[in-house]
MIDOSE-1310 file (N, C-alpha, C; in nm, 2 decimals, decimal comma, always signed):
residues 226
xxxx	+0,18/+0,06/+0,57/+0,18/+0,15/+0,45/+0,23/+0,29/+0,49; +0,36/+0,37/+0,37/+0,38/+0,47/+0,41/+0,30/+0,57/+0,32; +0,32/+0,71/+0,36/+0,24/+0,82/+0,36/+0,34/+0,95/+0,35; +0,27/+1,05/+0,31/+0,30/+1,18/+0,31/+0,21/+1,25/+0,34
xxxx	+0,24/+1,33/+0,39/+0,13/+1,48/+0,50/+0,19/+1,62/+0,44; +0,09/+1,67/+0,37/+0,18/+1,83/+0,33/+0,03/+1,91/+0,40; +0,07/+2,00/+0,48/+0,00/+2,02/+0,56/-0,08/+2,23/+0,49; +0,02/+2,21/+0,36/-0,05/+2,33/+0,31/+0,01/+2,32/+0,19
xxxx	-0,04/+2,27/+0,06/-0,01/+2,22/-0,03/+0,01/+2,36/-0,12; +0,10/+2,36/-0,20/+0,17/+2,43/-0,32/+0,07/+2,45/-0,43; +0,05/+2,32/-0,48/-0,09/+2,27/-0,58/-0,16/+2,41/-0,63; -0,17/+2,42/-0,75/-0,26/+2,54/-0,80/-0,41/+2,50/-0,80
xxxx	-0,40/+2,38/-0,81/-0,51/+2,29/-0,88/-0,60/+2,30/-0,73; -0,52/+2,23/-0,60/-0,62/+2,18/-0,47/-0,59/+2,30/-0,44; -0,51/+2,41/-0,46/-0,53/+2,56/-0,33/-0,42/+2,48/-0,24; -0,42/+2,59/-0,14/-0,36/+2,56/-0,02/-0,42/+2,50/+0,13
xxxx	-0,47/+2,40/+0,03/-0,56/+2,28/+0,16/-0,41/+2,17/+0,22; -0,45/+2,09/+0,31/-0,38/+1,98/+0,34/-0,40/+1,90/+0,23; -0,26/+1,79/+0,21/-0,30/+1,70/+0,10/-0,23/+1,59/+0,13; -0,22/+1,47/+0,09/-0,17/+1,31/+0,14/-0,13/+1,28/-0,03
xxxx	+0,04/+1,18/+0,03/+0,02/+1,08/-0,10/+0,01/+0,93/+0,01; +0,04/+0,85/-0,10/+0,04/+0,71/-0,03/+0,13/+0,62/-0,14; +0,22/+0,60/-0,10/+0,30/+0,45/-0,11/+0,22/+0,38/-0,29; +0,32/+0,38/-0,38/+0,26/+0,33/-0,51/+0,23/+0,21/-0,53
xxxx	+0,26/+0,07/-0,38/+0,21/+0,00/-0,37/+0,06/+0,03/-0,35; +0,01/+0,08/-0,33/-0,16/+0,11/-0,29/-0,22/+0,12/-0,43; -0,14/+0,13/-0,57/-0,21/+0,16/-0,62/-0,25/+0,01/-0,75; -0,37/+0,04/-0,73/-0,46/-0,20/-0,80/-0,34/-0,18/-0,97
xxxx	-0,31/-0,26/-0,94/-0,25/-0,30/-1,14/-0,33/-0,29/-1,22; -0,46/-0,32/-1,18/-0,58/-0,34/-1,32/-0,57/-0,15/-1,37; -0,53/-0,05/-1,31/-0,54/+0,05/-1,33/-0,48/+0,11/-1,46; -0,55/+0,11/-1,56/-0,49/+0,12/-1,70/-0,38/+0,24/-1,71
xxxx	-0,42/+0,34/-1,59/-0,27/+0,42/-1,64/-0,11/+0,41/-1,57; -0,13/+0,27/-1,50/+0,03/+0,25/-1,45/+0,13/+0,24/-1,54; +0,22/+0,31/-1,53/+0,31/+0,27/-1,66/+0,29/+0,32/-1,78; +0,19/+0,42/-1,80/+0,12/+0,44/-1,90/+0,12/+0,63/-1,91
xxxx	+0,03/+0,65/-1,90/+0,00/+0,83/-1,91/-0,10/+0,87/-1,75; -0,01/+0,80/-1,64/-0,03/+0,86/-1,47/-0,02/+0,98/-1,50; -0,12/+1,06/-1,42/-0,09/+1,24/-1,46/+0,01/+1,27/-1,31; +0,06/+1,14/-1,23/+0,11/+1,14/-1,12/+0,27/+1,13/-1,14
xxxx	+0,27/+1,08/-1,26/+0,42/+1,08/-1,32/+0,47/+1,20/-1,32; +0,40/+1,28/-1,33/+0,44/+1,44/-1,40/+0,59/+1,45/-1,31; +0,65/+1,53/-1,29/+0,78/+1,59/-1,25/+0,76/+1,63/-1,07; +0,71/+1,74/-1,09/+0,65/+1,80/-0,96/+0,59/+1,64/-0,86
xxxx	+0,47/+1,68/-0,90/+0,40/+1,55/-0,83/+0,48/+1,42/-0,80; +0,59/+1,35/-0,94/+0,68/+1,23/-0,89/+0,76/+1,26/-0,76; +0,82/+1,36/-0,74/+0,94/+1,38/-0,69/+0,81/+1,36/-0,55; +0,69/+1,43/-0,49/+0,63/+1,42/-0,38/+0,59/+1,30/-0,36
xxxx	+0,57/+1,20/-0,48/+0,53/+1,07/-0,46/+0,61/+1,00/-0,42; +0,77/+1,02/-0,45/+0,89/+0,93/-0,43/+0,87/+0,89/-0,27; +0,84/+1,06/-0,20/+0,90/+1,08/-0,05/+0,82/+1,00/+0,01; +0,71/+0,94/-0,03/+0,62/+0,89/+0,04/+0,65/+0,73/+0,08
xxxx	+0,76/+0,68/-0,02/+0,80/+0,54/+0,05/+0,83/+0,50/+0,13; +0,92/+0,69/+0,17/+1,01/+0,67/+0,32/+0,94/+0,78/+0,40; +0,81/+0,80/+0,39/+0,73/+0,85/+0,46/+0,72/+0,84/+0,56; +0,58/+0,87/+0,64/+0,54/+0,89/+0,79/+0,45/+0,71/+0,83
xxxx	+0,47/+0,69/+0,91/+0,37/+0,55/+0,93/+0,21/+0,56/+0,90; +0,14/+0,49/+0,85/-0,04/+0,52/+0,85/-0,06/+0,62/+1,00; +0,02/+0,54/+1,13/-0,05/+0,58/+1,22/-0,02/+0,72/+1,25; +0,09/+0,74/+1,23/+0,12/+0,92/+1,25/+0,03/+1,00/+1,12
xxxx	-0,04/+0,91/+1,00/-0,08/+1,02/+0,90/-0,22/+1,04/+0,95; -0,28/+0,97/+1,01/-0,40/+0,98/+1,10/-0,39/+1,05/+1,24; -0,27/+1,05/+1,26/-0,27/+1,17/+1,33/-0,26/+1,34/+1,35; -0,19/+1,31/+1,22/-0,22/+1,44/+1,14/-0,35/+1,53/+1,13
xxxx	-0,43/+1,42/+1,08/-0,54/+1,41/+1,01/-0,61/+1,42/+1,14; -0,63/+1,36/+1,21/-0,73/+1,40/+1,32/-0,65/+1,56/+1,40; -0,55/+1,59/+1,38/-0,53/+1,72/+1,45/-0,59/+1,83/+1,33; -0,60/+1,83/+1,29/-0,68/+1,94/+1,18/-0,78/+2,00/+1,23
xxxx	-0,80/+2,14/+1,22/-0,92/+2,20/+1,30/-1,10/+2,15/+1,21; -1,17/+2,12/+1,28/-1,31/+2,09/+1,26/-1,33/+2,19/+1,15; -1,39/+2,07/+1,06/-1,47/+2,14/+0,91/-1,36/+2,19/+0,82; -1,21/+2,11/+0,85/-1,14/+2,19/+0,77/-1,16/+2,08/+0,60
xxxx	-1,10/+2,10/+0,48/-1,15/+2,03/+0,41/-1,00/+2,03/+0,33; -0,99/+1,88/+0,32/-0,85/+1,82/+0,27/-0,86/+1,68/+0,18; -0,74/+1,70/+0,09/-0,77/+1,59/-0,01/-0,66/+1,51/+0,05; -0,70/+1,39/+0,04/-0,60/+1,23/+0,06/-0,58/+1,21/-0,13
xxxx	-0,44/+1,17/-0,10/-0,41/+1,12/-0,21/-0,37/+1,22/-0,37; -0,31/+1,26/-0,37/-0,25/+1,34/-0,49/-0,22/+1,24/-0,57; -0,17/+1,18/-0,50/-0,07/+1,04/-0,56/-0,13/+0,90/-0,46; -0,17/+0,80/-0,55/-0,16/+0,65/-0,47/-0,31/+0,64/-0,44
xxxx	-0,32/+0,53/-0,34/-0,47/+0,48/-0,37/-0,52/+0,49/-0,22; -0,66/+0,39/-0,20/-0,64/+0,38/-0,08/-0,58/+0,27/-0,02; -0,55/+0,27/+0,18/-0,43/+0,17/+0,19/-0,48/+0,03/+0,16; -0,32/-0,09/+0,16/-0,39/-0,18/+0,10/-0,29/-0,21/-0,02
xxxx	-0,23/-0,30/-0,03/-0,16/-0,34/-0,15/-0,27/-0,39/-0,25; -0,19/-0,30/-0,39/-0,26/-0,34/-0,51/-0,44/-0,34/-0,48; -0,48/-0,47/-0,53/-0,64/-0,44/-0,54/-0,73/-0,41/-0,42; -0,63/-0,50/-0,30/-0,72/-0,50/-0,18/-0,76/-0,36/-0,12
xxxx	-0,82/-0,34/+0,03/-0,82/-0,24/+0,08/-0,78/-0,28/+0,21; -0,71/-0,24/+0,26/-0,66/-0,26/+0,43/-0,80/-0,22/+0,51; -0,88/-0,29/+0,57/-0,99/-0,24/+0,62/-0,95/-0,15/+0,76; -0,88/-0,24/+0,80/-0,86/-0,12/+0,98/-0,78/-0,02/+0,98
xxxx	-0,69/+0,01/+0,83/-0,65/+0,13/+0,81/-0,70/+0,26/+0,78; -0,78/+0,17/+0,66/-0,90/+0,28/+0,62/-1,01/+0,31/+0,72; -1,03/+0,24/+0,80/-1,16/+0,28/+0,94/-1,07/+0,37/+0,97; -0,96/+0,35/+1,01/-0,83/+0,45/+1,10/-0,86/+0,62/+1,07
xxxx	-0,81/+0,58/+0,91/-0,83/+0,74/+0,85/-0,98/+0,78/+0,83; -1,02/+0,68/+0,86/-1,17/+0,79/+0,87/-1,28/+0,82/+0,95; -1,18/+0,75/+1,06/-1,22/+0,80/+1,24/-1,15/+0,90/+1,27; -1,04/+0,92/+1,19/-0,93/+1,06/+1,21/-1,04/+1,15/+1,14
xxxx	-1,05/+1,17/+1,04/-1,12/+1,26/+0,96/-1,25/+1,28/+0,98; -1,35/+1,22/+1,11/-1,44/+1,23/+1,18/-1,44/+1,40/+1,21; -1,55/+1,51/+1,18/-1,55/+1,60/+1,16/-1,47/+1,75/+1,08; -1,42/+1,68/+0,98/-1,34/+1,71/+0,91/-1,44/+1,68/+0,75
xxxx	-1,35/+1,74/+0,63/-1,41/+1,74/+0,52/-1,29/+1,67/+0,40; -1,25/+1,54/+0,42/-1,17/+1,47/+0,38/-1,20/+1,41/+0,20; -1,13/+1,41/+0,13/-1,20/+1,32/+0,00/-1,10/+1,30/-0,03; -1,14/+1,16/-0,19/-1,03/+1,11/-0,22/-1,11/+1,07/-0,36
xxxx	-1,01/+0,95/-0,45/-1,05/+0,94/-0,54/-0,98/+0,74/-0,56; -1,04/+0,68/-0,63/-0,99/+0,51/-0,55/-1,06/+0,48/-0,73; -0,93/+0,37/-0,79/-0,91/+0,30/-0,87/-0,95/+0,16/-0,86; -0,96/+0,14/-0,73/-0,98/+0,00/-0,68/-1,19/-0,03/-0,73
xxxx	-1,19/-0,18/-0,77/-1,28/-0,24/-0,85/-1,34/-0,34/-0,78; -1,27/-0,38/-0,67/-1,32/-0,51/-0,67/-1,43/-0,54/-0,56; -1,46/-0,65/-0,55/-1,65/-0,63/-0,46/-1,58/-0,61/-0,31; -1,48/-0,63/-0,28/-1,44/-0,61/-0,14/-1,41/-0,44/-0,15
xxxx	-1,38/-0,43/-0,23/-1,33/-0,26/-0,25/-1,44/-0,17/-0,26; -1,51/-0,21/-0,30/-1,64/-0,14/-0,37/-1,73/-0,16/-0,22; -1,71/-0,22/-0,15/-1,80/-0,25/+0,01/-1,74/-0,18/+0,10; -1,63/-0,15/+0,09/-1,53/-0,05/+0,22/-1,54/+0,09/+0,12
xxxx	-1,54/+0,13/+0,04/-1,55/+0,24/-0,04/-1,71/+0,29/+0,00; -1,79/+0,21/-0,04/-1,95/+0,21/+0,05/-1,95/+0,27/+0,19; -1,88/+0,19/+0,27/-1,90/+0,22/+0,40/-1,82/+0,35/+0,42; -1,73/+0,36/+0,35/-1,61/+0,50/+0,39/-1,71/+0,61/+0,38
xxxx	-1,82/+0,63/+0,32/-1,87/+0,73/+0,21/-1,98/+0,76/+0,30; -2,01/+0,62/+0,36/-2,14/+0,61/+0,45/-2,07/+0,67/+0,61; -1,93/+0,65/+0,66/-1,93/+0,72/+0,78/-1,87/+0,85/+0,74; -1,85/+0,92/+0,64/-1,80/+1,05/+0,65/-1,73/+1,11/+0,60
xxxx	-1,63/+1,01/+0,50/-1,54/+1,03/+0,43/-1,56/+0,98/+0,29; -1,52/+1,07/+0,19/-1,60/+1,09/+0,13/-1,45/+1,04/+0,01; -1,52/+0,92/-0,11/-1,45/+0,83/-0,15/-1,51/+0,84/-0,30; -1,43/+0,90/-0,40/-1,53/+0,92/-0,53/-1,46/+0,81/-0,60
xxxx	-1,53/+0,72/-0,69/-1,50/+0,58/-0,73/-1,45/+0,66/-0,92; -1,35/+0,62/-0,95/-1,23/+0,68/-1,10/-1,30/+0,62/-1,15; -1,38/+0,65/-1,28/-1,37/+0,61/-1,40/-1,29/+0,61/-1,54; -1,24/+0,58/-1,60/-1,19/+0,59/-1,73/-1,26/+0,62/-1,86
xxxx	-1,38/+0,64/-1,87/-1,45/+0,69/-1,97/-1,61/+0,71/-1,93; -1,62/+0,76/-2,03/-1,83/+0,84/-1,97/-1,91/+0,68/-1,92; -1,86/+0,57/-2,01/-1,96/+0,43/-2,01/-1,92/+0,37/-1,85; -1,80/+0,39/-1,82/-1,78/+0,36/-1,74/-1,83/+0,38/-1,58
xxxx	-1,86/+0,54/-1,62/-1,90/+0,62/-1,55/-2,04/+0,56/-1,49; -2,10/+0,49/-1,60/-2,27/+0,48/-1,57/-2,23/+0,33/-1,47; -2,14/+0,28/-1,52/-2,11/+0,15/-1,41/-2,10/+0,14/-1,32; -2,01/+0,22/-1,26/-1,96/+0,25/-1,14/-2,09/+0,33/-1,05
xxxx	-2,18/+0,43/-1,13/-2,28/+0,47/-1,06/-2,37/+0,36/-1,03; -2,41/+0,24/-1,09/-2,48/+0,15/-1,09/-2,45/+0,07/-0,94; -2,35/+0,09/-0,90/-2,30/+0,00/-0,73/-2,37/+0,10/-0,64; -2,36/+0,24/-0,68/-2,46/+0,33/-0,54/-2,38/+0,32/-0,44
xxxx	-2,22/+0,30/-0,49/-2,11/+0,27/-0,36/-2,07/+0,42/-0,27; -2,09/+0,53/-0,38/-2,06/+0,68/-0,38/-2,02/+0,77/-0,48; -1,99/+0,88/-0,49/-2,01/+0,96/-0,57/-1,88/+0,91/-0,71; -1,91/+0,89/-0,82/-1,83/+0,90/-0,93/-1,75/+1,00/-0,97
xxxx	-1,63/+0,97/-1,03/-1,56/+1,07/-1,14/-1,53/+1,02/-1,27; -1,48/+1,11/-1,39/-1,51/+1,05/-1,51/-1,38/+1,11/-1,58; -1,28/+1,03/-1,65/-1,15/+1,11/-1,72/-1,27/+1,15/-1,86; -1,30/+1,24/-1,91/-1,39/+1,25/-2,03/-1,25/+1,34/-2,13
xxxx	-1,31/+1,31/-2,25/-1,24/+1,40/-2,41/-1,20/+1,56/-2,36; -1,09/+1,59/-2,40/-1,00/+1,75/-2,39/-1,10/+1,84/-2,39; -1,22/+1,80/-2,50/-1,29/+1,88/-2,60/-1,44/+1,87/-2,57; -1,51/+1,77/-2,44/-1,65/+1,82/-2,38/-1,68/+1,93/-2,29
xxxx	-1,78/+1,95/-2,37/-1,85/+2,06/-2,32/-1,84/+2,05/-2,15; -1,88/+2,21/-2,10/-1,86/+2,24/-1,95/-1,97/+2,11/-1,87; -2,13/+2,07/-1,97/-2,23/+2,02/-1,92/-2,20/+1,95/-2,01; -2,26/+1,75/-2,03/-2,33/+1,68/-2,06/-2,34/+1,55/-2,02
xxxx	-2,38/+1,48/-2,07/-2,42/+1,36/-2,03/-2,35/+1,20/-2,01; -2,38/+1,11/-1,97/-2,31/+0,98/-1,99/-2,40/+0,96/-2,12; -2,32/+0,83/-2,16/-2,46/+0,70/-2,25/-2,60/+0,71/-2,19; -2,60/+0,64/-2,02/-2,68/+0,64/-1,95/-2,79/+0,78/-1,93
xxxx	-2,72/+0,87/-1,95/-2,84/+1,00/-1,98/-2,81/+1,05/-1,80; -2,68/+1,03/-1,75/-2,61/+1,08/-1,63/-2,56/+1,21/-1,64; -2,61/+1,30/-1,53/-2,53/+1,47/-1,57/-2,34/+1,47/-1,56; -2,25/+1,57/-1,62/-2,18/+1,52/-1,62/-2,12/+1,66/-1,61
xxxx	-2,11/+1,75/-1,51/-1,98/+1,86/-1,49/-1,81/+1,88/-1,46; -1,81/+1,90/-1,56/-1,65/+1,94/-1,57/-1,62/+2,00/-1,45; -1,46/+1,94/-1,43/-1,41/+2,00/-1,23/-1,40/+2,11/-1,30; -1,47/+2,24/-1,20/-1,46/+2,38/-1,22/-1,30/+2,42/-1,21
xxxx	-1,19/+2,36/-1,18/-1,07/+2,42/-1,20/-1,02/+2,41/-1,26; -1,10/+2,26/-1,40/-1,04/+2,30/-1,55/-1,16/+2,38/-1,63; -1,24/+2,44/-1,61/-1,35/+2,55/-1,65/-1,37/+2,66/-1,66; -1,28/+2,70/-1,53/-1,31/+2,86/-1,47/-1,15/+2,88/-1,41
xxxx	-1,12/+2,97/-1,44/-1,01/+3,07/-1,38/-1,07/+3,12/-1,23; -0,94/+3,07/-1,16/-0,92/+3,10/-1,03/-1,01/+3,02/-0,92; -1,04/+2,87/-0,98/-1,12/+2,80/-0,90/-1,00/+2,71/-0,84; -1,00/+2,63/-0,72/-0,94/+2,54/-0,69/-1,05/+2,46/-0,59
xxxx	-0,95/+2,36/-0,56/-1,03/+2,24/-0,49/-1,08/+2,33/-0,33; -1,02/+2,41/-0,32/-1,07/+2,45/-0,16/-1,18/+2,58/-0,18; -1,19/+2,63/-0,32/-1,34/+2,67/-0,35/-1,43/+2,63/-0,37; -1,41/+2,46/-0,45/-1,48/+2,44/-0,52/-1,58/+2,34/-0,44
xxxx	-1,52/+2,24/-0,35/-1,60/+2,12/-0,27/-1,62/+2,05/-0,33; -1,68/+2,04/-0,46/-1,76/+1,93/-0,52/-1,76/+1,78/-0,49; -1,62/+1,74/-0,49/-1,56/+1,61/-0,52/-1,59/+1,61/-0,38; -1,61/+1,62/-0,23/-1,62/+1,62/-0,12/-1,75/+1,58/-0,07
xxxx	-1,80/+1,60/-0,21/-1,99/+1,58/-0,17/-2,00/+1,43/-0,19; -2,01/+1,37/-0,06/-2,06/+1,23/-0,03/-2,21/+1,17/-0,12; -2,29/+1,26/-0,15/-2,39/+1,18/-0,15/-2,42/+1,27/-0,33; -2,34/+1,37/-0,37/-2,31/+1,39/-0,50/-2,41/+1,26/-0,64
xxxx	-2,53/+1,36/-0,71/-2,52/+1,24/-0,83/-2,47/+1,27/-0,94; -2,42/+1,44/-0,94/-2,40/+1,48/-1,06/-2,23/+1,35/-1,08; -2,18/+1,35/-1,17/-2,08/+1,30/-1,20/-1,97/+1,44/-1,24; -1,82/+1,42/-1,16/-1,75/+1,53/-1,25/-1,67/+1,41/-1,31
xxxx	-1,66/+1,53/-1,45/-1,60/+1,50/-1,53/-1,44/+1,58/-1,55; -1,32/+1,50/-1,53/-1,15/+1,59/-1,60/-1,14/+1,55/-1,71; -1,09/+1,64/-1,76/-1,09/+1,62/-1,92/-0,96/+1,63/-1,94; -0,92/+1,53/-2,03/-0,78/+1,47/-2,02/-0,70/+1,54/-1,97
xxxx	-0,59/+1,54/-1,92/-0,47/+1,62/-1,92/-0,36/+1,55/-1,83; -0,22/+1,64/-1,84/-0,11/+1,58/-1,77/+0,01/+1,56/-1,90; +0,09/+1,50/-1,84/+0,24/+1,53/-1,93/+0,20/+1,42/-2,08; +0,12/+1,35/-2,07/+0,09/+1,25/-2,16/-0,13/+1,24/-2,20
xxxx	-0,18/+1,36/-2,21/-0,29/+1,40/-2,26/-0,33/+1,33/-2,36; -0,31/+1,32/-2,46/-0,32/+1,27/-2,57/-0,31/+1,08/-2,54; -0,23/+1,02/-2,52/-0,31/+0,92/-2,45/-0,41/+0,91/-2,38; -0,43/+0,98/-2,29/-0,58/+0,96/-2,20/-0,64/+1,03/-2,27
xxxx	-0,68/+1,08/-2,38/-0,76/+1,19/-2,45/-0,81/+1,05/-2,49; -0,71/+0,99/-2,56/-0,73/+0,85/-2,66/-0,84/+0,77/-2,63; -0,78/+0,73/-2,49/-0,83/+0,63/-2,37/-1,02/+0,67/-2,31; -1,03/+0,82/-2,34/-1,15/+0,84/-2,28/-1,24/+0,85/-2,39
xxxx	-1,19/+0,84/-2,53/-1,28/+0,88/-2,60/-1,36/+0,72/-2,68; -1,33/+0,62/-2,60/-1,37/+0,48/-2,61/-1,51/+0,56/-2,61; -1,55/+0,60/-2,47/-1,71/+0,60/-2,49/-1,76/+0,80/-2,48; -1,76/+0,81/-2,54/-1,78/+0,99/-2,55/-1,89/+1,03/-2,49
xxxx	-1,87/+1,14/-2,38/-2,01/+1,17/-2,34/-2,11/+1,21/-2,47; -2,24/+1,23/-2,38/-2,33/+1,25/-2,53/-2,36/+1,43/-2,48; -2,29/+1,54/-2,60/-2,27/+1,71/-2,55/-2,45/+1,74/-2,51; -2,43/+1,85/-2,43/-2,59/+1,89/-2,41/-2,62/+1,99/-2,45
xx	-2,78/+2,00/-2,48/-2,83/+2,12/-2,60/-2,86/+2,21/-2,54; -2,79/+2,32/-2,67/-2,75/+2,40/-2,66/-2,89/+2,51/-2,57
């Protein structure tokens, strides 16, 4: 599986941390935004996803990745899934990257569903690397918390509040860098917190919003009082 290493990313959004794509084979088909309203389609982001076909090999992106100085804190994946065509998960790749990322503060975010995915997603979270399981709406949200595989995320409505809830009566904070001015991913940590119950919530966005606005308002969080 190929890869990309940007070793100080441009990104307004992640700051100027390290950041990875991966090969758009990695990413499961069940994933309702292929082909659809990807906020990875965007312009910017496509053009870094392209390079990644003719990228670096797994084993030089773990190399990377293990050269990083201790406690530094970096996102895998801008673009793509974990390795692993479509639904599966490559098991001794993903050990790979996260024996590389062994003292380091690594995260990601994985579309992948299935009970083999959901058991290496488990274990990734349990040695150190820290694997937040996508959801597509608040209900879904309570699902995916229900496996205890690791920390959730949630696409929620343009228009919820900074705080509220799942169905399930789950806390649900909005990523502080669509909340607050002048937050980024390398202020913020959240998504990095392995053992995390709050749930964050992105509220739609990207070149095609209004589809996923659509998409998340299947199950609407429930707002919290005032």
């Amino acid at each position: 599986m190929k890869a990309l290493f940007v070793k100080k990313s441009a990104n307004v959004k992640t700051g100027p941390i390290p950041v990875t794509y991966t090969e758009r084979a990695s990413c499961p088909p069940s994933c309702p935004h292929i082909g659809a309203d990807c906020y990875a389609e965007a312009f910017h982001t496509r053009l870094a996803w392209n390079r990644a076909a003719a990228g670096i090999e797994w084993a030089n992106l773990c190399r990377s990745v293990a050269a990083l100085p201790a406690g530094q804190l970096w996102r895998h994946n801008v673009a793509g899934d974990l390795p692993g065509d479509g639904e599966s998960v490559d098991a001794v790749a993903l050990g790979q990257l996260v024996a590389a990322n062994t003292g380091r503060r690594g995260f990601t975010y994985s579309h992948k569903k299935t009970h083999d995915a959901v058991r290496w997603i488990k274990a990734a979270n349990q040695w150190g690397f820290t694997v937040n399981l996508s959801a597509d709406d608040a209900g879904e949200a309570d699902q995916l918390a229900e496996l205890q595989a690791g920390p959730v995320v949630a696409i929620v409505p343009i228009d919820t509040p900074e705080k509220s809830f799942t169905p399930g009566g789950r806390p649900i904070v909005i990523c502080p860098a669509q909340s607050r001015d002048g937050i980024t991913c390398e202020l913020c940590k959240l998504c990095a917190v392995p053992d995390r119950k709050v749930i964050v919530g992105f509220r739609a966005h990207g070149f095609r919003e209004k589809a996923t606005d659509a998409r998340a308002r299947r199950v609407i969080p429930i707002a919290a009082a005032a």
